[in-house]
C-alpha positions as CSV (number, residue, x, y, z in Angstrom):
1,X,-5.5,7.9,-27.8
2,X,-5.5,10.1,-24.6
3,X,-7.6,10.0,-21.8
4,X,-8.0,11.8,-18.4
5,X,-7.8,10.6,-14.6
6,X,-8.4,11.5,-11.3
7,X,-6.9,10.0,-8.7
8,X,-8.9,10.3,-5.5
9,X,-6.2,9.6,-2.3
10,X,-6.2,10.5,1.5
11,X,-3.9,14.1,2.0
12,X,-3.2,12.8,6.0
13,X,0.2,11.2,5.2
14,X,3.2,11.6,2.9
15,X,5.2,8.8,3.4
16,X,4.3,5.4,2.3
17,X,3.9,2.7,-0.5
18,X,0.5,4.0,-1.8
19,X,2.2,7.9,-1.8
20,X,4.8,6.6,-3.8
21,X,2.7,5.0,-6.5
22,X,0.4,7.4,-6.9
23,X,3.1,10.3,-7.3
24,X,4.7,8.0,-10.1
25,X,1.4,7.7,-12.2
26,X,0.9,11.3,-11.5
27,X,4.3,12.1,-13.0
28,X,4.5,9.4,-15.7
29,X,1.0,8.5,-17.2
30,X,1.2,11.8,-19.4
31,X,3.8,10.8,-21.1
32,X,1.7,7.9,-22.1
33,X,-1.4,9.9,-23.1
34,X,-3.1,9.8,-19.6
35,X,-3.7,13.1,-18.2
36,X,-3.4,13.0,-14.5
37,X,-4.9,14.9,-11.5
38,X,-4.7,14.2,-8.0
39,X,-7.7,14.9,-5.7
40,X,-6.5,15.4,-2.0
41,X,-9.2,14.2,0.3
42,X,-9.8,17.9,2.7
43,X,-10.8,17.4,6.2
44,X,-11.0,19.8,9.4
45,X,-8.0,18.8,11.4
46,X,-6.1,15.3,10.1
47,X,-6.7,15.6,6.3
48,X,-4.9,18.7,5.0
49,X,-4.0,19.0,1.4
50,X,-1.2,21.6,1.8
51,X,1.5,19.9,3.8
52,X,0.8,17.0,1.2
53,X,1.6,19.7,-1.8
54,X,4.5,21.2,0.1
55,X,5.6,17.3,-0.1
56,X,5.0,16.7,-3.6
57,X,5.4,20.0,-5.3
58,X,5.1,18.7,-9.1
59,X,2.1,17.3,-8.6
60,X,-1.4,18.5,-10.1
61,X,-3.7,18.3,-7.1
62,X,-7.2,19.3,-6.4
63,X,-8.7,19.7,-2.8
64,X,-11.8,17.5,-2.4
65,X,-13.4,19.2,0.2
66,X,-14.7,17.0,3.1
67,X,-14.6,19.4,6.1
68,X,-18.6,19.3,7.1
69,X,-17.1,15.7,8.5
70,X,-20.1,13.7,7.9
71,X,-20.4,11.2,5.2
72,X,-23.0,12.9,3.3
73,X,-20.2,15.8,3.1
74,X,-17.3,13.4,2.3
75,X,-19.5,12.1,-0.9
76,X,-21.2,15.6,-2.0
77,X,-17.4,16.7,-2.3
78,X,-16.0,14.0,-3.9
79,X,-18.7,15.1,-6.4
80,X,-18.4,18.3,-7.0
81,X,-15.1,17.5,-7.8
82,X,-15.4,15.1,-9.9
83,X,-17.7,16.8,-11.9
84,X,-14.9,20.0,-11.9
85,X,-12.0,18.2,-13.3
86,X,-14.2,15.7,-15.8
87,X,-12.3,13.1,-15.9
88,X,-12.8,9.7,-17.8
89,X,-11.5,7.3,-14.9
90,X,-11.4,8.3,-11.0
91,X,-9.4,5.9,-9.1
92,X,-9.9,5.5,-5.6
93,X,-6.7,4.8,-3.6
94,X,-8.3,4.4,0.2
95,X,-11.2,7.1,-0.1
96,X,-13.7,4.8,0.6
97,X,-16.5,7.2,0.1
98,X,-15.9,8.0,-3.6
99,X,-17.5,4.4,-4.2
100,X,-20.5,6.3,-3.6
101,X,-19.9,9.2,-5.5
102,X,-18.8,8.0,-8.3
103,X,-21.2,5.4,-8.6
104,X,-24.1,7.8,-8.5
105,X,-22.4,9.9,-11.0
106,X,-22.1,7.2,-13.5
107,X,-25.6,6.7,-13.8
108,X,-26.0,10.2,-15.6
109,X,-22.3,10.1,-17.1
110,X,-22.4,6.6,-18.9
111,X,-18.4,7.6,-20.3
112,X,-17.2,7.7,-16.8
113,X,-15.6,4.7,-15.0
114,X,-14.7,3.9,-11.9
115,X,-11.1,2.0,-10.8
116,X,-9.8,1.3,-7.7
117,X,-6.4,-0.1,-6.4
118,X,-6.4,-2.6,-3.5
119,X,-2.1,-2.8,-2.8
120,X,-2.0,-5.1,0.1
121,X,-4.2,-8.2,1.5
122,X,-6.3,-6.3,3.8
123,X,-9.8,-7.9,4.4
124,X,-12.2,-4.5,4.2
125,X,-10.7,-3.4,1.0
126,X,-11.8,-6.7,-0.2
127,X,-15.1,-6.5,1.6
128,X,-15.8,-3.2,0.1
129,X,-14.7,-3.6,-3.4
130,X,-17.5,-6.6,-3.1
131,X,-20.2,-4.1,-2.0
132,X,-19.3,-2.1,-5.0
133,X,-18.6,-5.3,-7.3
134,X,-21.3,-4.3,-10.0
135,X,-20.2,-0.7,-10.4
136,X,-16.4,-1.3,-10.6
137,X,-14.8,-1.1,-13.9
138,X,-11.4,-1.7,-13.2
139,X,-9.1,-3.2,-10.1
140,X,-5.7,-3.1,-9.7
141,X,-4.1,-4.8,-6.9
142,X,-1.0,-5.5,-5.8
143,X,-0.2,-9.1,-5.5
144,X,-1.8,-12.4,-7.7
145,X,-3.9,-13.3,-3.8
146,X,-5.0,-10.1,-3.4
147,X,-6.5,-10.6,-7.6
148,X,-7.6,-13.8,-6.5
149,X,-9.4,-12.8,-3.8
150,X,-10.9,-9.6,-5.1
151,X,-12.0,-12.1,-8.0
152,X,-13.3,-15.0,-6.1
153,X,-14.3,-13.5,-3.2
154,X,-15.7,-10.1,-4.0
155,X,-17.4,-11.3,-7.6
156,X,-15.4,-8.7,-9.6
157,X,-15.0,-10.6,-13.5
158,X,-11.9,-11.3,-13.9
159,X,-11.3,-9.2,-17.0
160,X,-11.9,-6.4,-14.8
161,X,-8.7,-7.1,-11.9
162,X,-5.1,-7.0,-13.2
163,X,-2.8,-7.6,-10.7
164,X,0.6,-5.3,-11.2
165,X,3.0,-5.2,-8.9
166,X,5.2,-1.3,-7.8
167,X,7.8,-0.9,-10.1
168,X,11.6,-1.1,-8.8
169,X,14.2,1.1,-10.3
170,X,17.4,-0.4,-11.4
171,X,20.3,0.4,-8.9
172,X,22.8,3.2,-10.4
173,X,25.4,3.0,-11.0
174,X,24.6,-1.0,-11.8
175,X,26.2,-3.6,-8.8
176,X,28.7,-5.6,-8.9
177,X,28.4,-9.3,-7.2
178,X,28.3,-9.0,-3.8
179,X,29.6,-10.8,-0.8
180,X,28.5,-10.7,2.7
181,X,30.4,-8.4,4.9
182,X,31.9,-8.5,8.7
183,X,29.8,-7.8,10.5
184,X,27.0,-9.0,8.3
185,X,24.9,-5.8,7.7
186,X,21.3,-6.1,7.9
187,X,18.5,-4.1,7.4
188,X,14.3,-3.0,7.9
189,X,12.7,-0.8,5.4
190,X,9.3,-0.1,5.8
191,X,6.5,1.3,8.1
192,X,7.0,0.4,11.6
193,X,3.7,-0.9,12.3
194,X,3.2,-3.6,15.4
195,X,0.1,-5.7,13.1
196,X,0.6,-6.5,9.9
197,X,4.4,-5.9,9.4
198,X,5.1,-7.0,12.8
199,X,8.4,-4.5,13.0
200,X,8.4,-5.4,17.2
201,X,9.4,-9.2,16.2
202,X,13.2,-7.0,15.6
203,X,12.9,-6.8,19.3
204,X,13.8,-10.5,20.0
205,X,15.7,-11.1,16.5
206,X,18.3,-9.1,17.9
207,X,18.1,-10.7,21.0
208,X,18.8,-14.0,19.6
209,X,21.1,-12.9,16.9
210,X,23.2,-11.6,19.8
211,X,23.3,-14.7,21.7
212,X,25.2,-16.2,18.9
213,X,27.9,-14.2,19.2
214,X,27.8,-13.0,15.3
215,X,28.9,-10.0,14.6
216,X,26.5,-7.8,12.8
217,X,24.9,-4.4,12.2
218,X,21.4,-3.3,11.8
219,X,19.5,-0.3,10.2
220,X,15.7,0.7,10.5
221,X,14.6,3.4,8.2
222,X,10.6,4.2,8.0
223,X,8.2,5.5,10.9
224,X,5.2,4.4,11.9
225,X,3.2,3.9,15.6
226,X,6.0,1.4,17.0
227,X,8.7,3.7,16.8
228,X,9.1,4.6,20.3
229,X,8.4,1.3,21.8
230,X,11.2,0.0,19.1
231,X,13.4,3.0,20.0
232,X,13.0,1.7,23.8
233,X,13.6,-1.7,22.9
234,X,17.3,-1.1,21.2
235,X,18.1,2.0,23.5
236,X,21.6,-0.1,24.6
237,X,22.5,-1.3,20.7
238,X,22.1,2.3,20.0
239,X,24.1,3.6,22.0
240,X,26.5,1.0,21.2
241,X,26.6,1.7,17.4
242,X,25.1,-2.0,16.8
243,X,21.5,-0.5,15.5
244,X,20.9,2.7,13.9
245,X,17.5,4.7,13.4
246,X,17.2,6.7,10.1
247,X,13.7,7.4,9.9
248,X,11.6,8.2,7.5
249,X,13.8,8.4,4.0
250,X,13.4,9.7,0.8
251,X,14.1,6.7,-2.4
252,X,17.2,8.9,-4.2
253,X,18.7,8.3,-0.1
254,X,17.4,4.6,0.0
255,X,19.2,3.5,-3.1
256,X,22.2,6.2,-3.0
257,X,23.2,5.2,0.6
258,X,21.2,2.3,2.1
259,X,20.4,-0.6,0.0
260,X,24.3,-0.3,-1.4
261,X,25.5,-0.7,2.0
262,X,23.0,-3.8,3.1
263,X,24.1,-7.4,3.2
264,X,20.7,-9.0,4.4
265,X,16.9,-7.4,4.6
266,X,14.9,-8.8,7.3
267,X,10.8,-8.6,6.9
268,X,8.3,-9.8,9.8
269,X,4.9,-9.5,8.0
270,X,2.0,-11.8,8.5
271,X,0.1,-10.8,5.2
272,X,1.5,-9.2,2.0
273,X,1.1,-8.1,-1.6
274,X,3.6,-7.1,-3.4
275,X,5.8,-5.4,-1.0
276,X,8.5,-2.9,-2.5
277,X,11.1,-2.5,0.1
278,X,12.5,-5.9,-0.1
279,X,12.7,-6.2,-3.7
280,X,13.8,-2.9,-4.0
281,X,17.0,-4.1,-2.1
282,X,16.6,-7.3,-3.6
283,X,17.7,-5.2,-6.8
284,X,21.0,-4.1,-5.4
285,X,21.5,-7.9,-4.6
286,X,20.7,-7.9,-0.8
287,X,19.2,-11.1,-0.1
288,X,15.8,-11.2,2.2
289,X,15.2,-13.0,5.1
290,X,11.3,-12.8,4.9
291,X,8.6,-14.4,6.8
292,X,6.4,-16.9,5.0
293,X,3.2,-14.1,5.1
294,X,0.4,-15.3,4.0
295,X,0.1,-15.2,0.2
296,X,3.8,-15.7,-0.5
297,X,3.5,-18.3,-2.3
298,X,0.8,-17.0,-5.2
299,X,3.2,-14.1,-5.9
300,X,6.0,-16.0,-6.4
301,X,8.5,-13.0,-5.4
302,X,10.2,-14.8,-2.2
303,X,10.9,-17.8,-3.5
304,X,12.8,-20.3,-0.9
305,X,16.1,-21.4,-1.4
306,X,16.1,-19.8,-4.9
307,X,16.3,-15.6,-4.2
308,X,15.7,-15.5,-0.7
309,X,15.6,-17.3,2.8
310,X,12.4,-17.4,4.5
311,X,10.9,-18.4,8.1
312,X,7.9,-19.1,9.8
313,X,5.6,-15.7,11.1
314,X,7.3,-14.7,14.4
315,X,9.8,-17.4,14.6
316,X,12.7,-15.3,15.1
317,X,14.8,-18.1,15.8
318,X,14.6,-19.1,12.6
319,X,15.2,-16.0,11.2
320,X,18.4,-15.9,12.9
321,X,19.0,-19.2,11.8
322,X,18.4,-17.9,8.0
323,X,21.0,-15.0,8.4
324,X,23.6,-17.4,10.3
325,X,23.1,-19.6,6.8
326,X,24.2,-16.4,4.9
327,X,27.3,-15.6,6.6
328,X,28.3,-19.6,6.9
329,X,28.1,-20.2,3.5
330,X,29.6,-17.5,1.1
331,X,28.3,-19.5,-2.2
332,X,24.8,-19.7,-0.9
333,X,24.9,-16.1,-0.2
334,X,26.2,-15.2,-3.7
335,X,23.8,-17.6,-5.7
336,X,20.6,-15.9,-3.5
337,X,21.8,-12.2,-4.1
338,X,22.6,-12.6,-8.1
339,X,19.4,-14.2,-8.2
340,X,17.9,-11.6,-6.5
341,X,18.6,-9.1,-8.7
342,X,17.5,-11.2,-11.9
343,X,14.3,-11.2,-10.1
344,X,13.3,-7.5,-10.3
345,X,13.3,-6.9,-13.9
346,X,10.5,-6.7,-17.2
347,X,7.1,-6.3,-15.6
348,X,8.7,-6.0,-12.2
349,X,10.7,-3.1,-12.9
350,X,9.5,0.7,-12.8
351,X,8.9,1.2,-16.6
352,X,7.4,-2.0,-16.7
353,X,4.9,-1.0,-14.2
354,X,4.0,2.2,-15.6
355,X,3.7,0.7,-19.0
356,X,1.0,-2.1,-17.2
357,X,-0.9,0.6,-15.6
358,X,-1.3,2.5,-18.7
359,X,-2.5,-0.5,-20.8
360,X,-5.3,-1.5,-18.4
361,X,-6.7,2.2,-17.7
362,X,-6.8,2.0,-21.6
363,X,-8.3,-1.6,-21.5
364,X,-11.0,-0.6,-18.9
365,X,-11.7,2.7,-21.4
366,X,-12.5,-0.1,-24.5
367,X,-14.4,-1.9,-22.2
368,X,-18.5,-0.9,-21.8
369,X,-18.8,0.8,-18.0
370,X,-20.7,-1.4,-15.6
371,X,-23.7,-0.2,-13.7
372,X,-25.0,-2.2,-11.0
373,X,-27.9,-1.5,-8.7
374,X,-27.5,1.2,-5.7
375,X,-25.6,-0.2,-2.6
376,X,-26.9,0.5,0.7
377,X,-24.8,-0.5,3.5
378,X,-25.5,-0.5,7.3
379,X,-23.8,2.6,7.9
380,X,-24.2,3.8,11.8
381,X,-26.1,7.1,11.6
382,X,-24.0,10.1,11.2
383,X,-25.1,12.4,13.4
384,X,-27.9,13.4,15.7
385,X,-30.3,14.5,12.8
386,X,-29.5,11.1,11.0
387,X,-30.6,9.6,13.7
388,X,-33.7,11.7,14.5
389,X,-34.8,10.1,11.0
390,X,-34.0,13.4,8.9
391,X,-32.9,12.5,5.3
392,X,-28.4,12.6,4.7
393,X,-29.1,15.5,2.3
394,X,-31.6,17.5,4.4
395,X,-29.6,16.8,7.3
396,X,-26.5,18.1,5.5
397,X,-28.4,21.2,4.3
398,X,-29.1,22.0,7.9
399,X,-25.9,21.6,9.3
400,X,-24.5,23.9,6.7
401,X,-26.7,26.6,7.5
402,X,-26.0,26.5,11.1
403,X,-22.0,26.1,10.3
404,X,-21.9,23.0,11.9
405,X,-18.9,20.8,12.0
406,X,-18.6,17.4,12.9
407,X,-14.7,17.1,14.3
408,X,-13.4,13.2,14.2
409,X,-10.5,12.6,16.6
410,X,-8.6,10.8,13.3
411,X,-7.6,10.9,10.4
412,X,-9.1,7.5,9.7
413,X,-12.9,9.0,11.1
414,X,-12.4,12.5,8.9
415,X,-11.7,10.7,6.1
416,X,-12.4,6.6,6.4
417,X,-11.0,3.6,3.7
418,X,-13.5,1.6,4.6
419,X,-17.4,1.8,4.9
420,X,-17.0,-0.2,8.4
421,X,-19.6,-3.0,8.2
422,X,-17.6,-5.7,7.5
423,X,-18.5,-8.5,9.8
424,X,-16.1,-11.1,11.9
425,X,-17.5,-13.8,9.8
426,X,-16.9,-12.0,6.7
427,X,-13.2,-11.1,7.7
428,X,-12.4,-14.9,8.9
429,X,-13.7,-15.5,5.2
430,X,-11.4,-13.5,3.5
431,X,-8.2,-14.2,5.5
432,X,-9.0,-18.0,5.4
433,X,-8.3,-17.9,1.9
434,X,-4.9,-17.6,1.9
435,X,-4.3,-19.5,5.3
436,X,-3.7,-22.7,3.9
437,X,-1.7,-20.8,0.6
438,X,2.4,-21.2,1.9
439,X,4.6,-23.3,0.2
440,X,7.7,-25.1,1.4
């Protein structure tokens, strides 16, 4: 059987979880019978496909051109493109707007279905893919709360949503059992964003963990908008070789020459799914120190006292507390770390992901495509013809004629993952099902 996708993704950053996956599916779904383009969302200023090639030069990408900057733009190109490359599946990976699209599209194309990936517990993808509920075919998230959510929450049947979690590559060559090293070297991976992953928390970690007089090391390696206030923050451990910046790094350097040379991962987040990092260290047999983010429990990844140490969200204390426990006690350290490593194997390893994704682009194929009735969400009116009452296609006619341009001050505006109507009461919905999910 072969079969042909298109995978629809934002071109305004490189680096990142989502880039990762959807470079390996672009790279490895062929071999499985899954021919795979890449459509590069196109915008005026923040969205531009060719630093994103120059990036990923073996991929096969399209431009989806979106650089009118209104919606009606955004969805007439994700159209015409779709229509170019004919695929069987598009799968959205943060284009909001090809829910649209592709939704009008499969009213006259009943072979074509529509996926979408949701890869961490963030409440508008949720909301969203419940807007859309009766025209998606497939969901693939990243984490068992996320699939419960997008299940329970957004209505999507349940034989529609597979949950598989980023694949982790074995370590090579393969590690022997480690012990914990003096100083005791620990380690961030990951964006360096203030919210969700709560990469400023290092701030006082450090703090403490200097108070105790322990002896210890500490690398960051990602970017993101806290840099410079975290850069700040450690100026003086810096400067004194205790911390070390690496920035953004590519995943030959991450296993070659920073995981190998870890002891400890420490990770701040409030909410998760399945995050790599960790477990991709958790492979070499560092042992994380993680925060009990909401939906831990359900995945079943971070498991206390069993293959990692975990502390309440923003307790630092405790955090240093976990990592004192490590270097006190050389038998719980080895126990966590080989553990560790036994964690990140069959469906959780790279192969074992690719092979998952394959069989439920397949399964969704077998499956009839659903149709639903046309969605009309409360969008704000794009535009001063929109809002003088002229229809979004006449409107866009006009502006094309003239050469008009709308110019967004964002990435996030030129190109958004998310329609922007979900309410408060909505959001405090979706997060307040996995409030009450930690376990001890």
């Amino acid at each position: 059987m072969s079969a042909k996708l298109l995978i629809c993704n934002t071109s305004r950053s490189t680096r990142g979880g989502v880039e990762n996956i959807v470079a390996d599916l672009c790279r490895n779904l062929p071999a499985r019978g899954i021919e795979t383009v890449l459509g590069l969302a196109k915008g005026l200023r923040h969205n531009l496909p060719e630093p994103y090639r120059a990036a990923f030069p073996d991929l096969p990408t399209v431009d989806i051109d979106g650089i009118g900057g209104t919606r009606q733009a955004r969805i007439e190109g994700l159209s015409n493109t779709v229509q170019r490359v004919n695929p069987d599946i598009v799968l959205i990976a943060r284009v909001f707007d090809a829910y649209e699209a592709v939704s009008r599209l499969k009213l006259r194309n009943p072979r074509l279905r529509l996926a979408v990936t949701i890869q961490a517990y963030e409440p508008h993808y949720i909301f969203d893919a419940r807007l859309y509920r009766e025209h998606v075919d497939l969901c693939v998230t990243s984490g068992e709360t996320v699939r419960k959510a997008v299940c329970d929450w957004a209505g999507i049947a349940e034989d529609r949503v597979v949950n598989i979690p980023g694949g982790v590559r074995p370590p090579s060559p393969a590690l022997h059992d480690k012990r914990v090293s003096d100083p005791v070297r620990i380690g961030y991976v990951g964006r360096l964003d203030p919210d969700q992953k709560r990469v400023l928390d290092l701030v006082p970690f450090v703090r403490a963990l200097e108070r105790t007089g322990m002896r210890f090391t500490l690398t960051i390696v990602g970017g993101g908008p806290a840099e410079g206030a975290l850069r700040d923050a450690l100026a003086k451990q810096v400067e004194s070789g205790v911390a070390r910046f690496v920035g953004w790094s590519t995943a030959e350097n991450l296993y070659s020459d920073i995981y190998p040379r870890l002891d400890v991962f420490v990770h701040f987040a409030h909410t998760e799914g399945i995050t790599i990092a960790p477990r991709e260290a958790m492979a070499h047999g560092v042992v994380p120190v993680v925060s009990d983010f909401l939906g831990r429990a359900d995945e079943r990844q971070f498991v206390a006292e069993r293959n990692a140490l975990v502390f309440p969200v923003g307790d630092v204390e405790a955090a240093v507390g976990q990592v004192f426990r490590l270097v006190a006690e050389p038998d719980l350290y080895r126990r966590l770390s080989k553990e560790a490593k036994r964690s990140q194997q069959g469906k959780y390893s790279y192969q074992g992901a690719i092979g998952a994704w394959a069989h439920a682009l397949y399964e969704c194929l077998a499956k009839p495509a659903v149709t639903g009735v046309a969605v009309a969400p409360a969008y704000v009116p794009d535009g001063r013809l929109s809002r003088w009452g002229f229809s979004p296609w006449l409107a866009q006619r006009i502006r094309n004629l003239a050469g008009a341009r709308h110019v967004h001050v964002d990435g996030g505006g030129e190109w958004p993952t998310g329609s922007g109507t979900m309410t408060p009461e909505a959001e405090r919905e979706i997060m307040d099902r996995v409030a009450h999910s930690r376990d001890a």
